[in-house]
LOFIKE-720804 format. One record per residue: residue number from 1; residue in one letter; x, y, z of N, C-alpha, C in turn. Coordinates in steps of 0.05 Angstrom, whole numbers. Example, Ala and Ser with C-alpha at 12.3 -4.5 7.8 and 13.67 -1.06 7.14 Angstrom:
// residues 2
NODE  resi  resn  n.px  n.py  n.pz  ca.px  ca.py  ca.pz  c.px  c.py  c.pz
NODE  1  A  264  -114  156  246  -90  156  264  -66  156
NODE  2  S  257  -45  142  273  -21  143  258  1  157
//
This chain:
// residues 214
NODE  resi  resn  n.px  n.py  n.pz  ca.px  ca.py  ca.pz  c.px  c.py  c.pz
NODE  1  X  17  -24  0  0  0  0  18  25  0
NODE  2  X  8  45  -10  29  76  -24  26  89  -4
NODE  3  X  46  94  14  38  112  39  21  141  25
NODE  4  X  11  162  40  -6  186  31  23  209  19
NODE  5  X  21  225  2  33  246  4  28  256  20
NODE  6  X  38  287  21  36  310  34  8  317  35
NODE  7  X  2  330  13  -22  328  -4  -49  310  15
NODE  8  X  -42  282  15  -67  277  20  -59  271  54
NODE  9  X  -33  284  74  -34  283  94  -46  306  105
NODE  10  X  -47  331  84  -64  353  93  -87  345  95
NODE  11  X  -105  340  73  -127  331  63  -141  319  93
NODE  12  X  -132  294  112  -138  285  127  -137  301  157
NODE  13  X  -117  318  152  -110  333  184  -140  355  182
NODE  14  X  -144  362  153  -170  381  155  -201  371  153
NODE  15  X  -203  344  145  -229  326  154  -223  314  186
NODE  16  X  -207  313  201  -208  310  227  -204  326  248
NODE  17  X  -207  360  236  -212  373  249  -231  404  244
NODE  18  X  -232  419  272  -255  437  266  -239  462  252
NODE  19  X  -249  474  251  -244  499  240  -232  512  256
NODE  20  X  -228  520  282  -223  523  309  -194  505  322
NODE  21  X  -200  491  305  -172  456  305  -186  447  336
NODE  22  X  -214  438  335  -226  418  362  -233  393  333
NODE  23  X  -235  376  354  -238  341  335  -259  341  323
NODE  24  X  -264  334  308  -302  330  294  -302  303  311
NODE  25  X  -329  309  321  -334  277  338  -347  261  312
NODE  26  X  -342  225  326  -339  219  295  -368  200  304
NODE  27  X  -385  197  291  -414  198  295  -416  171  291
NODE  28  X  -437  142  310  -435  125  305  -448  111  282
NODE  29  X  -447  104  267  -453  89  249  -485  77  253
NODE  30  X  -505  76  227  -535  77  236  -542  44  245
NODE  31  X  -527  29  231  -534  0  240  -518  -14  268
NODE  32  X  -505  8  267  -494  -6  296  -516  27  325
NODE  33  X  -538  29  312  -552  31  338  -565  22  352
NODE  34  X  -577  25  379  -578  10  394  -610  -6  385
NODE  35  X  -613  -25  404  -633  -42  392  -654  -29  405
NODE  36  X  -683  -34  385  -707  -26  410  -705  -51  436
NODE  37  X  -724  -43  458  -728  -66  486  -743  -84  461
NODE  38  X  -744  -106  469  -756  -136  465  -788  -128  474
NODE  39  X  -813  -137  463  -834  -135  465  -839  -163  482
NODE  40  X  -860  -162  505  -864  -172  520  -883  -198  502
NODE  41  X  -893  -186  484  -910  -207  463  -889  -226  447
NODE  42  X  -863  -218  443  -848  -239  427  -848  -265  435
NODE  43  X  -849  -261  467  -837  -297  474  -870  -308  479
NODE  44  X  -891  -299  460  -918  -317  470  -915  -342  469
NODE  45  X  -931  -354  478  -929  -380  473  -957  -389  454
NODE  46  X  -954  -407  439  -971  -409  421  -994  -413  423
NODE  47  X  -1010  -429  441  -1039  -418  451  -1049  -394  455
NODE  48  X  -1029  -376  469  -1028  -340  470  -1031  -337  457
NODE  49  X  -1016  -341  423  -1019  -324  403  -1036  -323  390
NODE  50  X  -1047  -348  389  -1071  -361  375  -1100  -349  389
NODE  51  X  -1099  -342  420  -1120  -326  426  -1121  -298  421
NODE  52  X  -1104  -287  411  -1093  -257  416  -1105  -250  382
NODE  53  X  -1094  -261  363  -1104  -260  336  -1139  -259  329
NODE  54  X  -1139  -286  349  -1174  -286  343  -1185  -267  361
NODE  55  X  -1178  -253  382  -1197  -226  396  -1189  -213  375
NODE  56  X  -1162  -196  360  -1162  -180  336  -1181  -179  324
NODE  57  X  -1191  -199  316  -1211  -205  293  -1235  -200  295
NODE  58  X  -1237  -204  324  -1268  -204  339  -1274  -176  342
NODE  59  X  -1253  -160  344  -1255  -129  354  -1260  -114  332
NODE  60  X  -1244  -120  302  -1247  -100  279  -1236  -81  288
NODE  61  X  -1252  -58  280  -1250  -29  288  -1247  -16  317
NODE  62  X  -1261  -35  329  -1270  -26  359  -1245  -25  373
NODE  63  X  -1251  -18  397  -1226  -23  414  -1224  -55  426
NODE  64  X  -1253  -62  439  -1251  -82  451  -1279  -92  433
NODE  65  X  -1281  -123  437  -1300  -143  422  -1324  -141  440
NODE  66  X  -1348  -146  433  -1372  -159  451  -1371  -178  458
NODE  67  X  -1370  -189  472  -1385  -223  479  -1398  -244  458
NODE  68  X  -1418  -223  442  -1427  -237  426  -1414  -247  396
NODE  69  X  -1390  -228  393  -1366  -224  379  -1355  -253  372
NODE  70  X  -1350  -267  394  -1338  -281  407  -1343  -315  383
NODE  71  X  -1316  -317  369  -1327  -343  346  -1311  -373  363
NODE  72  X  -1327  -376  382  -1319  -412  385  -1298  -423  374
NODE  73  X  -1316  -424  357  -1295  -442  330  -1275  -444  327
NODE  74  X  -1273  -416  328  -1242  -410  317  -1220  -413  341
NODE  75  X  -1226  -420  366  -1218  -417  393  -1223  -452  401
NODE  76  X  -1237  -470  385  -1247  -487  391  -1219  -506  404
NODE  77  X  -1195  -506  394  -1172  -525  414  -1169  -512  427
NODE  78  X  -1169  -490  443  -1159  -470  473  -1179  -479  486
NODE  79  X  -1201  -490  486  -1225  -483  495  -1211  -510  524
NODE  80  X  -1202  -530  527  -1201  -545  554  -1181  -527  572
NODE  81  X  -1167  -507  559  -1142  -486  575  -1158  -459  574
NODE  82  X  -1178  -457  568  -1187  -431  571  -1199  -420  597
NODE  83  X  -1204  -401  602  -1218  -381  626  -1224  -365  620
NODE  84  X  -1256  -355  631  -1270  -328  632  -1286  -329  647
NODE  85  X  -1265  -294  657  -1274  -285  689  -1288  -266  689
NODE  86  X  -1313  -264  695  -1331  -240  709  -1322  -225  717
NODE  87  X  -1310  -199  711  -1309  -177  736  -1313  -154  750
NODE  88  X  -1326  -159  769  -1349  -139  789  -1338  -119  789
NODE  89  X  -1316  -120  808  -1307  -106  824  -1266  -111  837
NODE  90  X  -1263  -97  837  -1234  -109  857  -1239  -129  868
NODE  91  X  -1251  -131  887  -1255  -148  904  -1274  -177  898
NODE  92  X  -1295  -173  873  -1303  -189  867  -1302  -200  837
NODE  93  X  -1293  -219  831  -1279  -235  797  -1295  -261  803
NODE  94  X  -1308  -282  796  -1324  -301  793  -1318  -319  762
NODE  95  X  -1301  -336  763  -1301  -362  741  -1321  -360  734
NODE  96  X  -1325  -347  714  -1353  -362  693  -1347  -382  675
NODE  97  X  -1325  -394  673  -1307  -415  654  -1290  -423  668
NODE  98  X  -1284  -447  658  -1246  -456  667  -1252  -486  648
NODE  99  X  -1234  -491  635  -1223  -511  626  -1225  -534  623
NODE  100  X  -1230  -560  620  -1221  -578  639  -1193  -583  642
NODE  101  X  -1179  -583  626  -1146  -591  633  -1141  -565  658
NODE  102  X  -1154  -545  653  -1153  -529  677  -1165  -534  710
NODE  103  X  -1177  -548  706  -1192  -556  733  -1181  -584  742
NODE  104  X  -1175  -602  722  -1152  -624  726  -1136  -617  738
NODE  105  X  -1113  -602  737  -1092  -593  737  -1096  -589  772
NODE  106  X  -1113  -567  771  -1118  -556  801  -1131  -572  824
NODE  107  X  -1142  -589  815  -1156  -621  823  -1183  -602  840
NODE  108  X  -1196  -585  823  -1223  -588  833  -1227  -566  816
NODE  109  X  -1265  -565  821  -1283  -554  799  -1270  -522  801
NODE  110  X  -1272  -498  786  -1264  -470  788  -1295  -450  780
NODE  111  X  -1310  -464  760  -1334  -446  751  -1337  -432  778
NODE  112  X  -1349  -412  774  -1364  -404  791  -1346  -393  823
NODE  113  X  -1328  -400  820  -1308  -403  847  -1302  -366  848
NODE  114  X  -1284  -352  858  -1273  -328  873  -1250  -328  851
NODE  115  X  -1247  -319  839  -1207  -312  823  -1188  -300  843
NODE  116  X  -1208  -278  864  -1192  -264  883  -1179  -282  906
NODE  117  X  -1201  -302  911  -1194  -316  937  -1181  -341  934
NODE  118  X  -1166  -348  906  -1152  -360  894  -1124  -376  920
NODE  119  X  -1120  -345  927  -1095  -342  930  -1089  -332  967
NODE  120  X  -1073  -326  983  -1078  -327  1011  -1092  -297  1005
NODE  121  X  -1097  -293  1039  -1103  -271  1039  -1100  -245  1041
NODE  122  X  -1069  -250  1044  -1047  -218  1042  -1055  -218  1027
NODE  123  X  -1054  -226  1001  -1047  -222  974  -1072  -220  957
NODE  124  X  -1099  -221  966  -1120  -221  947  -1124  -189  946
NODE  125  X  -1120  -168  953  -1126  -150  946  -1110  -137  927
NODE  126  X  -1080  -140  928  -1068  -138  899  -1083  -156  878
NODE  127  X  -1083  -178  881  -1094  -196  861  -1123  -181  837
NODE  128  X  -1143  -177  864  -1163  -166  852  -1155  -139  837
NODE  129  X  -1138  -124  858  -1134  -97  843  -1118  -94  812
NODE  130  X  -1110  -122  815  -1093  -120  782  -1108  -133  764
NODE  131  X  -1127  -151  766  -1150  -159  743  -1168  -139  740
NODE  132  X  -1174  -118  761  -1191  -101  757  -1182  -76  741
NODE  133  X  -1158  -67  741  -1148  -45  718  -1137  -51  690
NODE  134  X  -1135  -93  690  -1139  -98  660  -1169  -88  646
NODE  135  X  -1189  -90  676  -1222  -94  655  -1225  -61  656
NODE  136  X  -1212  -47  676  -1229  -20  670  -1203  -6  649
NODE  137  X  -1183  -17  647  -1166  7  629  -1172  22  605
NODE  138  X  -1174  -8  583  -1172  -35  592  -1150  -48  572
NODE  139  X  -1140  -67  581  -1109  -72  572  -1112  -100  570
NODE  140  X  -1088  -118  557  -1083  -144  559  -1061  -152  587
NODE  141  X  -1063  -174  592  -1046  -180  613  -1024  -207  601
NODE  142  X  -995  -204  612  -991  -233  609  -977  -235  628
NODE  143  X  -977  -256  644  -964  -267  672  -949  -298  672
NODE  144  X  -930  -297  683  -914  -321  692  -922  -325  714
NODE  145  X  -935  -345  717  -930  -355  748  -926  -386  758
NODE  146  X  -916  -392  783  -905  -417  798  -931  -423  802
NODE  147  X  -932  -451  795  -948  -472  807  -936  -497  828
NODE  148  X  -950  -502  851  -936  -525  863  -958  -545  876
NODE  149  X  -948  -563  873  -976  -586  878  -969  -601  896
NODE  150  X  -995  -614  907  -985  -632  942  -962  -649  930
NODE  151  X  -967  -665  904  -956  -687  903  -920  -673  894
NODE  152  X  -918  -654  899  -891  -644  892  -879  -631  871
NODE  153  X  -893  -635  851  -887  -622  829  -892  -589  826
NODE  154  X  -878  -584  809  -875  -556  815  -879  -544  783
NODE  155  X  -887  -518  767  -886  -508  732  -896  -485  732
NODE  156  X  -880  -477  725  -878  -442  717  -898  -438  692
NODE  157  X  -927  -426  692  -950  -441  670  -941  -398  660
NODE  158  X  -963  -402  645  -973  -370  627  -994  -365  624
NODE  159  X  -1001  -346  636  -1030  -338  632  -1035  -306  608
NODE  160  X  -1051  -311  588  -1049  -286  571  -1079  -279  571
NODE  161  X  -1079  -251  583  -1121  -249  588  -1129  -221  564
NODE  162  X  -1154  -220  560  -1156  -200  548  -1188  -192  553
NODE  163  X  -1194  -166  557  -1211  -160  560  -1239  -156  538
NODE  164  X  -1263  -172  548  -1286  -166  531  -1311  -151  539
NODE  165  X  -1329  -135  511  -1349  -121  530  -1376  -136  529
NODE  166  X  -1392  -134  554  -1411  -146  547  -1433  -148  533
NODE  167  X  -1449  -153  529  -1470  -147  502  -1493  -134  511
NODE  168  X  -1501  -121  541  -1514  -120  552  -1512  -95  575
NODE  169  X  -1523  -74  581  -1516  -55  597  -1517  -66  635
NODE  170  X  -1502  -52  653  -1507  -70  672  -1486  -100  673
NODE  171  X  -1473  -100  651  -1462  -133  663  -1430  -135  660
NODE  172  X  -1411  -153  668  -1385  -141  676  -1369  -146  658
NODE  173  X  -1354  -132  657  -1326  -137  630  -1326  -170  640
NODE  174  X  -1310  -181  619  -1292  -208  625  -1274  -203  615
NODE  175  X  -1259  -222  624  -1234  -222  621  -1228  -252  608
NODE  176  X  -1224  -256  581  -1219  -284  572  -1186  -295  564
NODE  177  X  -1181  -311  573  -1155  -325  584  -1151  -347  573
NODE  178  X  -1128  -351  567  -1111  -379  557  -1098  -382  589
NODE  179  X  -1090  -415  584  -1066  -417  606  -1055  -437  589
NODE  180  X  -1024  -429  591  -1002  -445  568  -979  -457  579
NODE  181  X  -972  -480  578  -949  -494  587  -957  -514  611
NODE  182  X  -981  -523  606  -998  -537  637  -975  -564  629
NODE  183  X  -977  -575  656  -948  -600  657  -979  -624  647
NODE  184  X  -970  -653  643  -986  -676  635  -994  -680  663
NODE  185  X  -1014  -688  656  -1030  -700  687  -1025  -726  688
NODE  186  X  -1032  -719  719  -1020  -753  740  -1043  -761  732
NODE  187  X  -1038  -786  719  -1061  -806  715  -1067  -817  736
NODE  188  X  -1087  -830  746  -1094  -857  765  -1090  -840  788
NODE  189  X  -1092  -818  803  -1082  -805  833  -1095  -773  824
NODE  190  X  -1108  -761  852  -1116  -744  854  -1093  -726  857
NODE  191  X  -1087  -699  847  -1063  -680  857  -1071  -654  849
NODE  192  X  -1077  -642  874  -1088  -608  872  -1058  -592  885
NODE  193  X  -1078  -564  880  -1054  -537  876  -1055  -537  905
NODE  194  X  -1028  -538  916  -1020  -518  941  -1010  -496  942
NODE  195  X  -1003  -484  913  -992  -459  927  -990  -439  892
NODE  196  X  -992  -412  900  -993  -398  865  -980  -377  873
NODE  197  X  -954  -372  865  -939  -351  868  -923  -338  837
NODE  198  X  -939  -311  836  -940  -294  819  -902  -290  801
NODE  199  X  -895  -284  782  -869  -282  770  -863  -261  761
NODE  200  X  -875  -261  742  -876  -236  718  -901  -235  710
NODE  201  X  -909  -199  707  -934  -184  701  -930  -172  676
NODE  202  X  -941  -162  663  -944  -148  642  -966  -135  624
NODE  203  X  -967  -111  634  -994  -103  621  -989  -97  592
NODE  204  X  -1011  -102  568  -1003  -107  547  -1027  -87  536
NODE  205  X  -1012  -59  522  -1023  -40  508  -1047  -50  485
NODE  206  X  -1069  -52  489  -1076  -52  457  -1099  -36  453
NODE  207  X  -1086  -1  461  -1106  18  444  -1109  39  464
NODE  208  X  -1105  39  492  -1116  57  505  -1095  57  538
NODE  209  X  -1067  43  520  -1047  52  544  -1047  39  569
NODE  210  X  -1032  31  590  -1027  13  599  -1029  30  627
NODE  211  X  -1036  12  649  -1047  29  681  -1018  28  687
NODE  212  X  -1020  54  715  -993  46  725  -986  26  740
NODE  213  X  -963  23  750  -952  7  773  -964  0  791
NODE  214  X  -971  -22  804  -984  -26  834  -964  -24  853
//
């Protein structure tokens, strides 16, 4: 390689500096900028995704779907992992659904049961207070949480909820839910939930911004 003349050693001393003789700062390059954060939706898991697409669909234009919106069909394999919760109030959420692989799992019926009283009782008033600012925001949710069962076993499941309106004045948002990554069931032996401790939260924007922090 031809070392530079004179010539093009000037050339360089006056593109690497100011007019003033201060350094031109040398500007980083556009593909080496930084990355956006990771969307909380990338790592769904595929039951999630598969419910998340079909509320899309259900909603159109709207913000949120009706109830009556609502195509089975198209939801028809989620439907033994599914949930939809009533919700009153903070304090009051009511199973109007659960699963069966969901009620297996937990080794007893859920319809109709408390969502709030799920869980001990420090903790049901956060509980309620965070299903209740998915239905009034109203936002999507997705949560990690620990499962642990008498018989020992232990699985980190996923819950992805999304809020619907009702068809009817007077009656309460729901909140309709996948649960994804449920472990195989103990055949031949009864084995319920002892214990549900929360992981990761995430309120999930779709249209009207996300509540704050609890």
């Amino acid at each position: 390689m031809t070392p530079p003349d004179r010539t093009d050693r000037n050339l360089i001393r006056e593109l690497l500096a100011a007019r003033d003789g201060s350094s031109i700062p040398i500007l980083r390059r556009p593909d080496a900028a930084a990355r956006p954060e990771p969307s909380p939706l990338d790592g769904l898991a595929t039951d999630s995704r598969h419910l998340f697409e079909a509320w899309k669909e259900w909603r159109g234009t709207a913000l949120l779907p009706r109830r009556s919106a609502m195509d089975l069909v198209a939801i028809s394999r989620l439907m033994p992992r599914l949930v939809v919760i009533d919700v009153h109030a903070p304090d009051h959420a009511v199973f109007r659904l659960a699963g069966t692989e969901i009620e297996e799992q937990y080794g007893q019926r859920l319809t109709g049961r408390s969502y709030v009283k799920m869980v001990a009782l420090e903790r049901q008033q956060r509980r309620g207070e965070l299903l209740w600012r998915v239905a009034q925001q109203p936002c999507g949710a997705l949560q990690y949480v620990s499962i642990s069962w008498a018989s020992g076993r232990q699985r980190d499941l996923e819950f992805f909820g999304l809020p619907m309106l009702p068809d009817r004045e007077g009656e309460p948002v729901q909140i309709l839910g996948v649960v994804s990554r449920l472990p195989a069931p103990v055949w031949g032996r009864t084995d319920s939930v002892t214990g549900i401790r929360g992981l990761t939260l995430h309120f999930i924007d779709i249209g009207a911004g996300i509540p704050a922090a609890l």
